[in-house]
PQR file of N, CA, C, O and H, with PARSE charges and radii, in Angstrom:
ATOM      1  N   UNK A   1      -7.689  -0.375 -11.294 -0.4000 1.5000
ATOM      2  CA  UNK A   1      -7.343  -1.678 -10.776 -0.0000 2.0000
ATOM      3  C   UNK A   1      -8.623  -2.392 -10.361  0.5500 1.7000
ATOM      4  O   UNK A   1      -9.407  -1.993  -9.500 -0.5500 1.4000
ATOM      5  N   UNK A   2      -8.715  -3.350 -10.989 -0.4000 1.5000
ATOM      6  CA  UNK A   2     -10.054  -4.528 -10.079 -0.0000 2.0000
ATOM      7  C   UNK A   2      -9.708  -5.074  -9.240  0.5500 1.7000
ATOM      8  O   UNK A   2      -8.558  -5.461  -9.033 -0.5500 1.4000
ATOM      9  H   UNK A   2      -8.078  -3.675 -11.688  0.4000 1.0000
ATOM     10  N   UNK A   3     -11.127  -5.285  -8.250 -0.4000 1.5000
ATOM     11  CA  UNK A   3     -10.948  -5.824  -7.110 -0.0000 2.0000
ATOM     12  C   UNK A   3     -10.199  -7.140  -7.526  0.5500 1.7000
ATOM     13  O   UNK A   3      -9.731  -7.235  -8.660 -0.5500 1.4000
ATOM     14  H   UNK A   3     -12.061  -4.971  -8.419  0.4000 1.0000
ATOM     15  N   UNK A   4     -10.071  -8.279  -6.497 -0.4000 1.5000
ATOM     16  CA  UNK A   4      -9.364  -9.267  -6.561 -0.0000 2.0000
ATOM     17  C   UNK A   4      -9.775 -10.411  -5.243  0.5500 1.7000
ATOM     18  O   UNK A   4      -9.652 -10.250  -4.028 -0.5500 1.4000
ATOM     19  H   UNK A   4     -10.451  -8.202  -5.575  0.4000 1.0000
ATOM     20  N   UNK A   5     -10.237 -11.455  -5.922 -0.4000 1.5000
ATOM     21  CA  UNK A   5     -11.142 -12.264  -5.029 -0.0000 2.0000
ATOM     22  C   UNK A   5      -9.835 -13.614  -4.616  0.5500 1.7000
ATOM     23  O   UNK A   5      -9.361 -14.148  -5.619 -0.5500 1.4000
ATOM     24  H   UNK A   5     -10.338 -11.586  -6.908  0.4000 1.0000
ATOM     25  N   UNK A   6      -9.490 -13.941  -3.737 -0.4000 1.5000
ATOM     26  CA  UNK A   6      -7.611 -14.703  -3.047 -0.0000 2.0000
ATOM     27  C   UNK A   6      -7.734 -16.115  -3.800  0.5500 1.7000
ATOM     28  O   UNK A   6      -6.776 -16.620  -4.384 -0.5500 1.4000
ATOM     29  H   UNK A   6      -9.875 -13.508  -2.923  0.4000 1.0000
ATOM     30  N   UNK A   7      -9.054 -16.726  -3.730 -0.4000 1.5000
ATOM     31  CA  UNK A   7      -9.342 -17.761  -4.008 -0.0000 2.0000
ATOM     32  C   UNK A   7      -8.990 -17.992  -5.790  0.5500 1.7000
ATOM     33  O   UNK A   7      -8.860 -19.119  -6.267 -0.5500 1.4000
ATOM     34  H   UNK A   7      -9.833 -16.315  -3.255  0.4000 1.0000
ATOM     35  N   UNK A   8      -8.925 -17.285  -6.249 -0.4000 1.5000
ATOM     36  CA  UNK A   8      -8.970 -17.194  -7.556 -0.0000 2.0000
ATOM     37  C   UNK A   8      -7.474 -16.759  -8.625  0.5500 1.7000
ATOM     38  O   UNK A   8      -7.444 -16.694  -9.854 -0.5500 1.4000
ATOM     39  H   UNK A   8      -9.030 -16.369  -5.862  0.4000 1.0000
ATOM     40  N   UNK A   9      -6.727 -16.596  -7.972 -0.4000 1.5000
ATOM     41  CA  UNK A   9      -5.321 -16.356  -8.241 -0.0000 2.0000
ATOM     42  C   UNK A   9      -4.527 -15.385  -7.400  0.5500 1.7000
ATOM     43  O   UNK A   9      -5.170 -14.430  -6.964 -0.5500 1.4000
ATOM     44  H   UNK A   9      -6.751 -16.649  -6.974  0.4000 1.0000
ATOM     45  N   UNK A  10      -3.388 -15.449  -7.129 -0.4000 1.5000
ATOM     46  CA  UNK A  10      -2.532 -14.511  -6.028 -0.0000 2.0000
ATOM     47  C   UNK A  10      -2.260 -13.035  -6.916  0.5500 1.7000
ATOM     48  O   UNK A  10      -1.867 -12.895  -8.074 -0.5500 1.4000
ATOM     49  H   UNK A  10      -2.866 -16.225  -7.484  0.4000 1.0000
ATOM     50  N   UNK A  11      -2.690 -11.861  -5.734 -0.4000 1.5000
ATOM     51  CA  UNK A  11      -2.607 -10.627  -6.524 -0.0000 2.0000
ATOM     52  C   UNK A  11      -1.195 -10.474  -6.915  0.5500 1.7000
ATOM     53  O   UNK A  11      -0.207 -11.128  -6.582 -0.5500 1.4000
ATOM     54  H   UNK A  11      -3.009 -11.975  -4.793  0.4000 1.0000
ATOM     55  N   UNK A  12      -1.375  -9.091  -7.985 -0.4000 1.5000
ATOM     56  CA  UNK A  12       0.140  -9.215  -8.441 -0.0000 2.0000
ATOM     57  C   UNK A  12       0.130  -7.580  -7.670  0.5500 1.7000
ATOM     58  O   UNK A  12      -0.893  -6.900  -7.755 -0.5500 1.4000
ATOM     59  H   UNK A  12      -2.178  -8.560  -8.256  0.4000 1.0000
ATOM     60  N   UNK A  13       1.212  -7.120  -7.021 -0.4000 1.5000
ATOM     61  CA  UNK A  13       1.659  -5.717  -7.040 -0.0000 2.0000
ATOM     62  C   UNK A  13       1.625  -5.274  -7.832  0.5500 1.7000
ATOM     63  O   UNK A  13       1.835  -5.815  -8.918 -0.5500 1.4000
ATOM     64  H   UNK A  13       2.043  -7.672  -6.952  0.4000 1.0000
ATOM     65  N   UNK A  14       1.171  -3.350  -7.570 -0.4000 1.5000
ATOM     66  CA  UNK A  14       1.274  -1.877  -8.871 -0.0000 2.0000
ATOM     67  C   UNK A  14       2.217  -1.215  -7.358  0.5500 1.7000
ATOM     68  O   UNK A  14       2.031  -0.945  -6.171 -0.5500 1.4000
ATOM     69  H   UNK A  14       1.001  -2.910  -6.688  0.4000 1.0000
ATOM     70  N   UNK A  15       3.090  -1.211  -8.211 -0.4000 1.5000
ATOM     71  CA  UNK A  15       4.117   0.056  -7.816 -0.0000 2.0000
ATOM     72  C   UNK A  15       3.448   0.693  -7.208  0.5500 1.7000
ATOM     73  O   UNK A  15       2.221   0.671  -7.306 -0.5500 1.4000
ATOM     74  H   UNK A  15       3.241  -1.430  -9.175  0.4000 1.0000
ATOM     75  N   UNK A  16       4.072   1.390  -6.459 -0.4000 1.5000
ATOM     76  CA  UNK A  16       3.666   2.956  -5.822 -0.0000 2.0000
ATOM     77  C   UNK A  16       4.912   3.818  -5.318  0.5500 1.7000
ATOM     78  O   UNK A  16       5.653   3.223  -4.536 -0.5500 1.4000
ATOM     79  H   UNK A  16       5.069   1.408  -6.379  0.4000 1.0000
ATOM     80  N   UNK A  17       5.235   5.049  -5.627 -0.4000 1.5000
ATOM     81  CA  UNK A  17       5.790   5.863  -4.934 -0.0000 2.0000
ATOM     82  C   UNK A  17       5.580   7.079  -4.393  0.5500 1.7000
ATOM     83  O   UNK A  17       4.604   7.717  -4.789 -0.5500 1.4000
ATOM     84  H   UNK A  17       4.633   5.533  -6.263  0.4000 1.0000
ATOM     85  N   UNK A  18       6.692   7.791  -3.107 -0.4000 1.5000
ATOM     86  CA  UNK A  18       5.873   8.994  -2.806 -0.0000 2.0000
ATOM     87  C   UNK A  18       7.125   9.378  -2.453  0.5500 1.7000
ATOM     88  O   UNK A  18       8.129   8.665  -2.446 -0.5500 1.4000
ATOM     89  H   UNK A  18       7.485   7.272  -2.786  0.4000 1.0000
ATOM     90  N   UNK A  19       6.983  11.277  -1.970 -0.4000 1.5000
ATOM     91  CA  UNK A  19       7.908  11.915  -1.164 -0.0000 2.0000
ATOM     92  C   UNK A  19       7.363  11.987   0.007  0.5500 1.7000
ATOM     93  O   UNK A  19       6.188  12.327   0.144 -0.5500 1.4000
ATOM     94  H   UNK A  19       6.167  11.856  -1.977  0.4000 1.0000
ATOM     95  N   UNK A  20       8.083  11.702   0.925 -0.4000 1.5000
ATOM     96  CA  UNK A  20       7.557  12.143   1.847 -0.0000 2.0000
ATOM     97  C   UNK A  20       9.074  13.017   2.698  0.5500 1.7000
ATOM     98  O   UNK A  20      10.222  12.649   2.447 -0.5500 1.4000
ATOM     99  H   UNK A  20       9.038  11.426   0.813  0.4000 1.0000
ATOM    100  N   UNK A  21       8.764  14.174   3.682 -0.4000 1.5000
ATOM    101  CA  UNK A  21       9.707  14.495   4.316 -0.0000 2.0000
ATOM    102  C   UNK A  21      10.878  14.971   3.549  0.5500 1.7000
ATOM    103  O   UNK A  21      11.983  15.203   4.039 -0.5500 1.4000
ATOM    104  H   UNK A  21       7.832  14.473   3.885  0.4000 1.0000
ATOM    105  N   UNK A  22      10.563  15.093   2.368 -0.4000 1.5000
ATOM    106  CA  UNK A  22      11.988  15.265   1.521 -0.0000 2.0000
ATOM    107  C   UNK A  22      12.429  13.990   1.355  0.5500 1.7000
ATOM    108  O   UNK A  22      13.247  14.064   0.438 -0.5500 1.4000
ATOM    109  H   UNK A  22       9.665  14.905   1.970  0.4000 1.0000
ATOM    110  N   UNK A  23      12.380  13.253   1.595 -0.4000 1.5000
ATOM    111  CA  UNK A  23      12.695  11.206   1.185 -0.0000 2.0000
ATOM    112  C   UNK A  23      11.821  10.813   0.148  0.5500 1.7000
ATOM    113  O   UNK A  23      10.638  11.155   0.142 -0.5500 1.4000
ATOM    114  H   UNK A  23      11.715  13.193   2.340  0.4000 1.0000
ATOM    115  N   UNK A  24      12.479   9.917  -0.980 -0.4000 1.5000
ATOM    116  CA  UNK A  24      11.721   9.300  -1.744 -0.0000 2.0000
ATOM    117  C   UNK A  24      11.434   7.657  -0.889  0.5500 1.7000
ATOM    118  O   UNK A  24      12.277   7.090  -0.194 -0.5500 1.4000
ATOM    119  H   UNK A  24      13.440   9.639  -0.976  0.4000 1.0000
ATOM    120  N   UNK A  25       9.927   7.110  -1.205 -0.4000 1.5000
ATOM    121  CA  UNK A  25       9.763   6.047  -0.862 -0.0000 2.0000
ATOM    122  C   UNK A  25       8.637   5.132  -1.843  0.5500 1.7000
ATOM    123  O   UNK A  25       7.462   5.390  -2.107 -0.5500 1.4000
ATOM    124  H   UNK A  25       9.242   7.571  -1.770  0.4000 1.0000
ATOM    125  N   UNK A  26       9.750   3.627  -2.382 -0.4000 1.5000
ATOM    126  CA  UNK A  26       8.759   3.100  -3.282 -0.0000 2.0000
ATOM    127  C   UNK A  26       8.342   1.377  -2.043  0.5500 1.7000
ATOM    128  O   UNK A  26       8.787   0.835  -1.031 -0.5500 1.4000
ATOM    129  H   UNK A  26      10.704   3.418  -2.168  0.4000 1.0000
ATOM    130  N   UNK A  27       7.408   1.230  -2.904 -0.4000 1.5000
ATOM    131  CA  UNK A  27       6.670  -0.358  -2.519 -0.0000 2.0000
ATOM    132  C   UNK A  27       5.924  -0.789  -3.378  0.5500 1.7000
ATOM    133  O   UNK A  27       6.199  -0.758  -4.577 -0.5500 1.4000
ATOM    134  H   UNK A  27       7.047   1.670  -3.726  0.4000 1.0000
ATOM    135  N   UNK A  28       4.979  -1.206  -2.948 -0.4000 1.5000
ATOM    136  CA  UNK A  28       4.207  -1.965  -3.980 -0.0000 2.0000
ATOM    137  C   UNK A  28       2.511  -2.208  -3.252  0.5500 1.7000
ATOM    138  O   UNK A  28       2.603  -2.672  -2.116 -0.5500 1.4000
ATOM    139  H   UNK A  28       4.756  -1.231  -1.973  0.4000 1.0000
ATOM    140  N   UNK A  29       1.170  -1.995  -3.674 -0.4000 1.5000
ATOM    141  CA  UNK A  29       0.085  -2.743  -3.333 -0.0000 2.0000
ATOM    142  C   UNK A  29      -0.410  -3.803  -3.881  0.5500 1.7000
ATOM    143  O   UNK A  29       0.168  -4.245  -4.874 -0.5500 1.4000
ATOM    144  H   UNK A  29       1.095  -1.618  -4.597  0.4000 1.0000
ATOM    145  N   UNK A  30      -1.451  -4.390  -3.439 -0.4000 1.5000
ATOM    146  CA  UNK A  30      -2.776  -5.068  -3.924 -0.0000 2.0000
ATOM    147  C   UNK A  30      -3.987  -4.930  -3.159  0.5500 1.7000
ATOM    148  O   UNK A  30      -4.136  -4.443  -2.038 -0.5500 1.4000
ATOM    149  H   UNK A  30      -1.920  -4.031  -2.632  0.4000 1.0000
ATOM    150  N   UNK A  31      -4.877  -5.463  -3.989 -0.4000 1.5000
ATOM    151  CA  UNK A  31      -6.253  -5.108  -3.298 -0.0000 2.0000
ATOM    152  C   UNK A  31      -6.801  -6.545  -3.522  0.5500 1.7000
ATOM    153  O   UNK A  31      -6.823  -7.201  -4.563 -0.5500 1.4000
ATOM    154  H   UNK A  31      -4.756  -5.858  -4.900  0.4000 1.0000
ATOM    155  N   UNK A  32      -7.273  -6.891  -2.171 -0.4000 1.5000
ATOM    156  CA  UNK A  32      -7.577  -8.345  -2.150 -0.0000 2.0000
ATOM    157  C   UNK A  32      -9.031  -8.018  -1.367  0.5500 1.7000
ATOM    158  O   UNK A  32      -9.202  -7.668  -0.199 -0.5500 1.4000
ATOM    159  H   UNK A  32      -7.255  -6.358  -1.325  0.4000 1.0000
ATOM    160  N   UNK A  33     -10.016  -8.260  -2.430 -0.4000 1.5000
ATOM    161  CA  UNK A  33     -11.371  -8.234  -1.322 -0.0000 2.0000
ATOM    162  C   UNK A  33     -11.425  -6.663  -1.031  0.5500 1.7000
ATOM    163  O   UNK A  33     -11.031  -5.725  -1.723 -0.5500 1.4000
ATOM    164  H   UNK A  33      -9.877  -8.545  -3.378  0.4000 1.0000
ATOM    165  N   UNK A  34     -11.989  -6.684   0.111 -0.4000 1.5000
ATOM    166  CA  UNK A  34     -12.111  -5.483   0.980 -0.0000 2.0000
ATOM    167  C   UNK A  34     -10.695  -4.667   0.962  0.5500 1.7000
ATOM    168  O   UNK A  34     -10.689  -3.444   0.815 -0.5500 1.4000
ATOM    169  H   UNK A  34     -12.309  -7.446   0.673  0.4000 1.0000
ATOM    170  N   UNK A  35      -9.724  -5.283   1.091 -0.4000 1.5000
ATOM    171  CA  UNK A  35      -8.094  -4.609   2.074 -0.0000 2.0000
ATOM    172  C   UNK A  35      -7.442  -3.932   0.805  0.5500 1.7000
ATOM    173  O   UNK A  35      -7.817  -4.207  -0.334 -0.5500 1.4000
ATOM    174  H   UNK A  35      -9.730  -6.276   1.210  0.4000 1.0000
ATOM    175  N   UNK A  36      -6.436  -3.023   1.086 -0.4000 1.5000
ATOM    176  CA  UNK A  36      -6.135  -2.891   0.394 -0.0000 2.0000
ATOM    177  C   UNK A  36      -4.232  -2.850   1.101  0.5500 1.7000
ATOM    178  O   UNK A  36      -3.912  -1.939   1.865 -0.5500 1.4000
ATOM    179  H   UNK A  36      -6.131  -2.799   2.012  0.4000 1.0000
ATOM    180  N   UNK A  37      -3.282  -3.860   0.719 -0.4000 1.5000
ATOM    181  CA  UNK A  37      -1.898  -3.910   1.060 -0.0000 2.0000
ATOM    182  C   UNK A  37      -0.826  -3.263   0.939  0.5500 1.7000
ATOM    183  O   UNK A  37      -0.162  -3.316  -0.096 -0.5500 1.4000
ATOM    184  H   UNK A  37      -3.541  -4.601   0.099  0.4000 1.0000
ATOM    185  N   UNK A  38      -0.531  -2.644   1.842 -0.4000 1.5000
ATOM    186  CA  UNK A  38       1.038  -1.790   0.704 -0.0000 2.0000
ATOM    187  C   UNK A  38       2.401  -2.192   1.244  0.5500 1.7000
ATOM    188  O   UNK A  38       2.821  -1.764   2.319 -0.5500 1.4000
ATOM    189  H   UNK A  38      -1.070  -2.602   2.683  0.4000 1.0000
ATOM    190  N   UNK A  39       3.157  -3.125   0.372 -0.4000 1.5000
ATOM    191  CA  UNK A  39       4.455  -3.443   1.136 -0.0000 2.0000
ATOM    192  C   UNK A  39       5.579  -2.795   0.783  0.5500 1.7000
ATOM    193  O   UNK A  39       5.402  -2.316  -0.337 -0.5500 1.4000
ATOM    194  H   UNK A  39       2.816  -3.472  -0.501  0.4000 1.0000
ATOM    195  N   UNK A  40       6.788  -2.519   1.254 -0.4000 1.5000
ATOM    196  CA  UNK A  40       7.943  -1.975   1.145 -0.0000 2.0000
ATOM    197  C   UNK A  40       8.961  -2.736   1.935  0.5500 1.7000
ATOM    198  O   UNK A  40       9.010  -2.857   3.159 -0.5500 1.4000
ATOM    199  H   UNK A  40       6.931  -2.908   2.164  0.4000 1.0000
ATOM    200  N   UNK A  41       9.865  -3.292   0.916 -0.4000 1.5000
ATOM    201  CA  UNK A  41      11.130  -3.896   1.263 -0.0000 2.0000
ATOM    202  C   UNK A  41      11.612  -2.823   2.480  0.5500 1.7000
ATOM    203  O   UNK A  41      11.751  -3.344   3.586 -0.5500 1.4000
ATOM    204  H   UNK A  41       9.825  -3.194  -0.078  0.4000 1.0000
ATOM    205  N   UNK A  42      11.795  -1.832   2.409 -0.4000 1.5000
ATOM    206  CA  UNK A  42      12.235  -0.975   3.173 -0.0000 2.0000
ATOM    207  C   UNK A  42      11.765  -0.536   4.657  0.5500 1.7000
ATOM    208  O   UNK A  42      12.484  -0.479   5.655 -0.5500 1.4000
ATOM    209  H   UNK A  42      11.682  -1.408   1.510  0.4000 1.0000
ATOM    210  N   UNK A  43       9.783  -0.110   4.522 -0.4000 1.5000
ATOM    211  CA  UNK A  43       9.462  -0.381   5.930 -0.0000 2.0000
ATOM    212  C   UNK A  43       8.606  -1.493   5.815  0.5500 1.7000
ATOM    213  O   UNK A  43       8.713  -1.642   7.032 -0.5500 1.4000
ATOM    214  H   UNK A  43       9.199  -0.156   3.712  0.4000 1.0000
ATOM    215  N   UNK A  44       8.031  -2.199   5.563 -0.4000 1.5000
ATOM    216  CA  UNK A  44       7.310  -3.271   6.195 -0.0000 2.0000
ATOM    217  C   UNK A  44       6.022  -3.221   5.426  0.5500 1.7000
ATOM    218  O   UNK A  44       6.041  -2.613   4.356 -0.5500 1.4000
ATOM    219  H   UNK A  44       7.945  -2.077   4.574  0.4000 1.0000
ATOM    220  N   UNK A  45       4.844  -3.811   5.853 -0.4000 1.5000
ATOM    221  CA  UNK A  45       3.476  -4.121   5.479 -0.0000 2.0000
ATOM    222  C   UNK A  45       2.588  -3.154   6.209  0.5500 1.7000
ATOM    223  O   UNK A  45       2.825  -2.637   7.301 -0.5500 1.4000
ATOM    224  H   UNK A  45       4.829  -4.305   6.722  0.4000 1.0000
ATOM    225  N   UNK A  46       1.233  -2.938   5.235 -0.4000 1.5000
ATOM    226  CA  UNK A  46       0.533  -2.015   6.478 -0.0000 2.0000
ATOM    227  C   UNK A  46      -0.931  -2.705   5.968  0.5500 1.7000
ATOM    228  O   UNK A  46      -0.824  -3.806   5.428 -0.5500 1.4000
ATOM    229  H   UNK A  46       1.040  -3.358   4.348  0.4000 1.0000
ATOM    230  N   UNK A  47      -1.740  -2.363   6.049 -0.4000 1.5000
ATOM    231  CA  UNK A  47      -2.800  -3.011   5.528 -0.0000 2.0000
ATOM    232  C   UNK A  47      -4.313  -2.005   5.892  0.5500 1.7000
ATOM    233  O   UNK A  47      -4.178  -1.257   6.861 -0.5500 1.4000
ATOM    234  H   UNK A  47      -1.827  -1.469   6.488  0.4000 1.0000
ATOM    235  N   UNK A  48      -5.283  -1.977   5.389 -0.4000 1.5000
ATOM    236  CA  UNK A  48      -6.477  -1.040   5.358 -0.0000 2.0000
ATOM    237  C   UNK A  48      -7.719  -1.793   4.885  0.5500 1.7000
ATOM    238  O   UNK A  48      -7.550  -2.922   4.424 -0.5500 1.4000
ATOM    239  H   UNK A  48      -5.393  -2.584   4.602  0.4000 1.0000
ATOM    240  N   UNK A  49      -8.544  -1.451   4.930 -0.4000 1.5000
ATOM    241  CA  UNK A  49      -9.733  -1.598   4.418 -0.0000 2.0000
ATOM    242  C   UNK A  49      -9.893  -0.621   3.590  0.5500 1.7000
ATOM    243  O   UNK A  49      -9.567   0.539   3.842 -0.5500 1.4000
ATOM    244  H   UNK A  49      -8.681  -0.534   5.305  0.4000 1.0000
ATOM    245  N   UNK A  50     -10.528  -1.099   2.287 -0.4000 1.5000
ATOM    246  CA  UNK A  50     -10.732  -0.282   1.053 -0.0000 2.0000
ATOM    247  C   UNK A  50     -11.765   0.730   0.849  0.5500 1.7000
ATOM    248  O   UNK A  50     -11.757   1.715   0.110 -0.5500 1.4000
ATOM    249  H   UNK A  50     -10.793  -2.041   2.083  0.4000 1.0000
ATOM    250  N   UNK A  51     -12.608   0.317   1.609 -0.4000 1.5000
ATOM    251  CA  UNK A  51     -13.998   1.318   1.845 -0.0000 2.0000
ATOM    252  C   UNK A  51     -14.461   1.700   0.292  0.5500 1.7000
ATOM    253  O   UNK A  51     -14.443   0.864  -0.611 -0.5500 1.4000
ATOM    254  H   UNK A  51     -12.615  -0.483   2.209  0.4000 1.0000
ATOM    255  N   UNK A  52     -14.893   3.130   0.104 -0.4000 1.5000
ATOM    256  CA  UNK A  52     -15.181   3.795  -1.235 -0.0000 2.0000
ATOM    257  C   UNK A  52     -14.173   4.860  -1.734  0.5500 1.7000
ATOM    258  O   UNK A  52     -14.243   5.852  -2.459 -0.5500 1.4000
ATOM    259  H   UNK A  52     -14.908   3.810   0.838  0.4000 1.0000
ATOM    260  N   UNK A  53     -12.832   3.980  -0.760 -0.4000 1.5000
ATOM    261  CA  UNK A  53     -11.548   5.260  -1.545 -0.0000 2.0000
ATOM    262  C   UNK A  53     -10.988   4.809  -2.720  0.5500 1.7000
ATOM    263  O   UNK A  53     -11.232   3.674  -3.131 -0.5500 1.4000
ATOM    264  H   UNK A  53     -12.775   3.174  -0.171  0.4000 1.0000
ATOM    265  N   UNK A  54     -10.176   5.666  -3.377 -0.4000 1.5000
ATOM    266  CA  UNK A  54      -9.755   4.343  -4.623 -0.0000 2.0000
ATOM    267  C   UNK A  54      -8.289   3.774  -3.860  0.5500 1.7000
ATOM    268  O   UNK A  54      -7.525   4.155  -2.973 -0.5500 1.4000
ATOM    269  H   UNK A  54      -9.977   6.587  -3.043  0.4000 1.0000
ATOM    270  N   UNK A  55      -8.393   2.892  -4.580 -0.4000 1.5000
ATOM    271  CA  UNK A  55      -7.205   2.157  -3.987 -0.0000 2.0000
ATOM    272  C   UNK A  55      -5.798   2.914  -3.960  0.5500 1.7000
ATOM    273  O   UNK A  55      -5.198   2.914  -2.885 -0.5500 1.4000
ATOM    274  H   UNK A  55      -9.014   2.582  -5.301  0.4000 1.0000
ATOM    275  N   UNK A  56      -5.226   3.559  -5.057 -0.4000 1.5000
ATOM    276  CA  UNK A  56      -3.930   4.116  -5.136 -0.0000 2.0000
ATOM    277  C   UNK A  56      -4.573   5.426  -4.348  0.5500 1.7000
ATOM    278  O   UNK A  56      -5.375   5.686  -5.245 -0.5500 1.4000
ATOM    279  H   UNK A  56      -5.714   3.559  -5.931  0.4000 1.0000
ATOM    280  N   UNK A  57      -4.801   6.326  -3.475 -0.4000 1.5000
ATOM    281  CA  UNK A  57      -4.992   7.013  -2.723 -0.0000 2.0000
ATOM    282  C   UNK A  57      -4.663   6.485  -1.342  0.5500 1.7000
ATOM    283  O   UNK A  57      -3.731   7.070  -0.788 -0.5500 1.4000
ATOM    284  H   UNK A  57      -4.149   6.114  -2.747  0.4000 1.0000
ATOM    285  N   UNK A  58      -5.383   5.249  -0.505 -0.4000 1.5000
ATOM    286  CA  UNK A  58      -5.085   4.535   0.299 -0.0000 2.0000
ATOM    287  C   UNK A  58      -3.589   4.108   0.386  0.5500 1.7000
ATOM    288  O   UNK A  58      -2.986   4.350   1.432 -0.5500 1.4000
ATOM    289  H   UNK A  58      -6.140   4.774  -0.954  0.4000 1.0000
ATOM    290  N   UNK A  59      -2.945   3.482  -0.655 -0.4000 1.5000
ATOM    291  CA  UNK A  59      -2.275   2.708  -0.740 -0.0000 2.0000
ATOM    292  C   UNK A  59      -0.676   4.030  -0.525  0.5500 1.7000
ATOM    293  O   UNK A  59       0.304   3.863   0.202 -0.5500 1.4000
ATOM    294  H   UNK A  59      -3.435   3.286  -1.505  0.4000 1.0000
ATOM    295  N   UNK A  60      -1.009   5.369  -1.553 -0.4000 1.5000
ATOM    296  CA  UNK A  60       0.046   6.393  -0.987 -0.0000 2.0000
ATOM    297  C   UNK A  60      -0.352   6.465   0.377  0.5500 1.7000
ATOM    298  O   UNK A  60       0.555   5.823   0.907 -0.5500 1.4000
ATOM    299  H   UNK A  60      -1.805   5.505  -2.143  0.4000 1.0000
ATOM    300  N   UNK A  61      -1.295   6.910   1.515 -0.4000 1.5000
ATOM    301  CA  UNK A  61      -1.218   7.195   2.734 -0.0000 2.0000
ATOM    302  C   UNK A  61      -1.157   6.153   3.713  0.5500 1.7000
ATOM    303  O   UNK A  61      -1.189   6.407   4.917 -0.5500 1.4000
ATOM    304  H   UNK A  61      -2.032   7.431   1.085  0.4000 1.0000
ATOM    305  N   UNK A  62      -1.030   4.425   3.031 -0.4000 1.5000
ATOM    306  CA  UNK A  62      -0.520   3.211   3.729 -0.0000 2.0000
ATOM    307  C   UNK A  62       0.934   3.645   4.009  0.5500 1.7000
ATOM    308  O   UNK A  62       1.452   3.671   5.125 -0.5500 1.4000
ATOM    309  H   UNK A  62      -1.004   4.218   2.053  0.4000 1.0000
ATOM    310  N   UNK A  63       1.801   4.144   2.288 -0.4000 1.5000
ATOM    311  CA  UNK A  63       2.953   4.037   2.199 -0.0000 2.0000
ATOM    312  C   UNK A  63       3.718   5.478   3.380  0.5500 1.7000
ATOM    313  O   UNK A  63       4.819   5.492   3.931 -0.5500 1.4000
ATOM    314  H   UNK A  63       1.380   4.123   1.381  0.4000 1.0000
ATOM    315  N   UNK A  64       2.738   6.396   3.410 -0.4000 1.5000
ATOM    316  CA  UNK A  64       3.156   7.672   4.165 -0.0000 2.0000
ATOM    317  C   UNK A  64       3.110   7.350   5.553  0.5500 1.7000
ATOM    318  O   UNK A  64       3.748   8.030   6.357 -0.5500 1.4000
ATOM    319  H   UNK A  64       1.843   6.385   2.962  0.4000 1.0000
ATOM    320  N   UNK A  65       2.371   6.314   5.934 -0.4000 1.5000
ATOM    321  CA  UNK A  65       2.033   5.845   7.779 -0.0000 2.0000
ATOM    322  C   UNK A  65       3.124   5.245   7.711  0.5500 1.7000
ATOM    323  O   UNK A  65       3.886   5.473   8.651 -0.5500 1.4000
ATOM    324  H   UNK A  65       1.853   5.761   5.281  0.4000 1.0000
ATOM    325  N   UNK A  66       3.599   4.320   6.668 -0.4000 1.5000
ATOM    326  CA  UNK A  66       4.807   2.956   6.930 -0.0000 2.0000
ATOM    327  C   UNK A  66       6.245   4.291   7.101  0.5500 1.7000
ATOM    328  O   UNK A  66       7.032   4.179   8.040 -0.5500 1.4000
ATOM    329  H   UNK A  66       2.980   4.135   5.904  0.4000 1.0000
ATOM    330  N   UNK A  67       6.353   5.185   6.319 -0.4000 1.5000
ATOM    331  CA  UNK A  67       7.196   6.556   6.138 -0.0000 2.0000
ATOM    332  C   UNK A  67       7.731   6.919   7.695  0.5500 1.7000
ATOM    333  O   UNK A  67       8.827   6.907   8.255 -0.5500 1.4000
ATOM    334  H   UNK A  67       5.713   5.277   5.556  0.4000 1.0000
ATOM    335  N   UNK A  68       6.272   7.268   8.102 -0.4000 1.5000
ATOM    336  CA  UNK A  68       6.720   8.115   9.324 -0.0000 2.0000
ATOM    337  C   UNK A  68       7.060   7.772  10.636  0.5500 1.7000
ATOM    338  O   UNK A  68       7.766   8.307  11.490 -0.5500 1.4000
ATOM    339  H   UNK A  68       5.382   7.278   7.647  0.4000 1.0000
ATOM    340  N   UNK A  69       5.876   5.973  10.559 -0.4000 1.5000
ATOM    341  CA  UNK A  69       6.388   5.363  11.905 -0.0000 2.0000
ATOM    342  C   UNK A  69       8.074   4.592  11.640  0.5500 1.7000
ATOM    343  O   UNK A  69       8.661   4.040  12.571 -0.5500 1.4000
ATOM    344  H   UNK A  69       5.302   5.538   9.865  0.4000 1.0000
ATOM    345  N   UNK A  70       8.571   4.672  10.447 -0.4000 1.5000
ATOM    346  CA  UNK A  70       9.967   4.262  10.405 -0.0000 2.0000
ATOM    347  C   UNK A  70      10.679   5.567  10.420  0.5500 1.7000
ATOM    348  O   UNK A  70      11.849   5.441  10.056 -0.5500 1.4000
ATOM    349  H   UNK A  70       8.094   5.120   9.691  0.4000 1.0000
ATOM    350  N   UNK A  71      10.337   6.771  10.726 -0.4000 1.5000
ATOM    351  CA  UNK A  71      11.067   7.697  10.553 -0.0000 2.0000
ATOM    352  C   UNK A  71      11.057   8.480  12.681  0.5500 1.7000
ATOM    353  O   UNK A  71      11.721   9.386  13.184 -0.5500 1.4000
ATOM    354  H   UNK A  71       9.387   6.874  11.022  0.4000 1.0000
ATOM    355  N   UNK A  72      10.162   7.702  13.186 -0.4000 1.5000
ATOM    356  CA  UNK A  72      10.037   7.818  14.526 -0.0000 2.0000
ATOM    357  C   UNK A  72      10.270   6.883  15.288  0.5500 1.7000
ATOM    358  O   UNK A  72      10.128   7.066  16.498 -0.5500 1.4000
ATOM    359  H   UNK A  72       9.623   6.966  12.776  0.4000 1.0000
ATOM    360  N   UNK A  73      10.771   5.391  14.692 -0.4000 1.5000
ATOM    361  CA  UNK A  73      11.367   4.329  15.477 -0.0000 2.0000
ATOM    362  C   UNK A  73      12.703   4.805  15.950  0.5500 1.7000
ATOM    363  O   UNK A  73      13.410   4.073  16.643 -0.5500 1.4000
ATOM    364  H   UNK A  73      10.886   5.243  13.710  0.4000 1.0000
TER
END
């Protein structure tokens, strides 16, 4: 996935899914700049800085934080 500069067209989401807990959970990222987004109709938005990880690595352990703090609300 290439980076993606905001000014220049709106990112599009790449899927993502995971297990977590024995639960399946899908959403979606982008990588805008630095951040990298992971949303889910289901829990919400989380957001990161991209650093030198790759993005779909981040973007499963965005989707595993959004997982667990909806699984402890």
């Amino acid at each position: 996935m290439t980076r993606h500069k905001s000014i220049e067209r709106p990112p599009v989401g790449t899927p993502i899914e995971i297990d977590f807990n024995g639960q399946h959970f899908e959403g979606s990222y982008t990588v805008d700049g630095p951040m990298v987004t992971v949303e889910s109709l289901m829990l919400g938005i989380k957001r990161a800085p991209l650093g030198d990880g790759a993005p779909m690595a981040i973007a499963r352990l965005l989707l595993a934080e959004l997982a667990h703090a909806a699984r402890t609300r």
